[in-house]
C-alpha positions in Angstrom: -2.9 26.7 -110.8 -5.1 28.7 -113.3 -5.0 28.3 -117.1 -4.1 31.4 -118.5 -4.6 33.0 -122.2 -1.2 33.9 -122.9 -1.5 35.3 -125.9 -4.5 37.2 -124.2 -2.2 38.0 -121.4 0.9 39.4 -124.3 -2.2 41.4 -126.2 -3.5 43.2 -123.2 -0.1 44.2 -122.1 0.7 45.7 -125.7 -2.1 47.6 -125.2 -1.2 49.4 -122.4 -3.3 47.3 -119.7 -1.5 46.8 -116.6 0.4 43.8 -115.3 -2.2 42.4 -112.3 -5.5 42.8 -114.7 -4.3 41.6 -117.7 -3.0 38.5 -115.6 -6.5 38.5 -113.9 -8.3 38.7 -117.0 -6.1 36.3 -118.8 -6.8 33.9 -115.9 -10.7 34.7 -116.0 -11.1 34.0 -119.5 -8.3 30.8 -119.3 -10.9 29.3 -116.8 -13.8 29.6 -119.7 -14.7 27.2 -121.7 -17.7 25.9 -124.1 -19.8 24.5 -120.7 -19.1 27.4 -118.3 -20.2 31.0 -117.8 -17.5 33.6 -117.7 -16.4 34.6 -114.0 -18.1 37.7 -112.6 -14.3 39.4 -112.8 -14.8 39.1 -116.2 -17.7 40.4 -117.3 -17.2 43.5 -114.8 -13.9 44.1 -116.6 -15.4 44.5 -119.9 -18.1 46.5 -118.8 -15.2 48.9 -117.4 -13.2 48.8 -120.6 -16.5 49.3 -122.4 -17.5 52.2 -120.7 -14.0 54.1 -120.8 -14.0 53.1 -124.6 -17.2 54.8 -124.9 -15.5 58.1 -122.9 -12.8 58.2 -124.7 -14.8 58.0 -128.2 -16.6 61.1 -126.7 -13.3 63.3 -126.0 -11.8 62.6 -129.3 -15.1 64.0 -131.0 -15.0 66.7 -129.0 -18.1 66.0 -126.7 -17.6 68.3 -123.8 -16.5 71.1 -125.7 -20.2 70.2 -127.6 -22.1 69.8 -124.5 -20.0 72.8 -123.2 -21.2 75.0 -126.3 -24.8 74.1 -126.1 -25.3 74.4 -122.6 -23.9 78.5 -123.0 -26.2 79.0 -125.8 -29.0 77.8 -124.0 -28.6 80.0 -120.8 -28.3 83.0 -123.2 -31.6 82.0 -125.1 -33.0 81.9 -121.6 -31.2 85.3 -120.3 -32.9 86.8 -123.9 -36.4 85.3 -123.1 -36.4 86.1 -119.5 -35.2 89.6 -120.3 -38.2 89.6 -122.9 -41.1 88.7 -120.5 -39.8 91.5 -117.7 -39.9 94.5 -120.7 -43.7 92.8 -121.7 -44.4 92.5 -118.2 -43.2 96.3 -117.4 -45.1 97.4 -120.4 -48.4 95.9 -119.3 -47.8 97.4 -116.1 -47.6 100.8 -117.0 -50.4 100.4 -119.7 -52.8 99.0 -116.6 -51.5 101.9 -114.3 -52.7 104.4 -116.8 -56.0 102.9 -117.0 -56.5 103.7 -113.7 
């Protein structure tokens, strides 16, 4: 039977991990010690948790709503400067008709 971290296992619960990956992850990390490599389950796992740690840091300051803010401002900056070259490009026309 696998070695499990139970106080691994108790701490992963608490924080709102569910049953079947805290007991995997307790089980993954029982298995290691100072001569092995951590499992592949593992080192997934905490790439996962890192990643929706890094998400979740980027909702609670408000990133999308950023991202959201920027992204309008730069269509209108490029709504203004398109609407810019048509009126120069209009004006040059008319200047190079009456040259004619």
């Amino acid at each position: 039977m696998a070695k499990r971290d139970k106080d691994l296992f108790e701490k992963l619960r608490k924080s709102g991990v569910r049953k079947k990956v805290a007991g995997n992850l307790a089980d993954a990390v029982g298995k290691v010690d100072g001569r092995k490599k951590a499992p592949k389950t593992a080192k997934k796992a905490l790439e996962d948790f890192r990643a929706l740690v890094g998400d979740l840091e980027d909702r609670v300051q408000g990133g999308p709503e950023k991202r959201k803010a920027a992204a309008k401002k730069g269509a209108r900056t490029r709504k203004t400067k398109a609407n810019a070259r048509s009126k120069s490009a209009k004006k040059g026309a008319r200047t190079r008709a009456r040259a004619k």
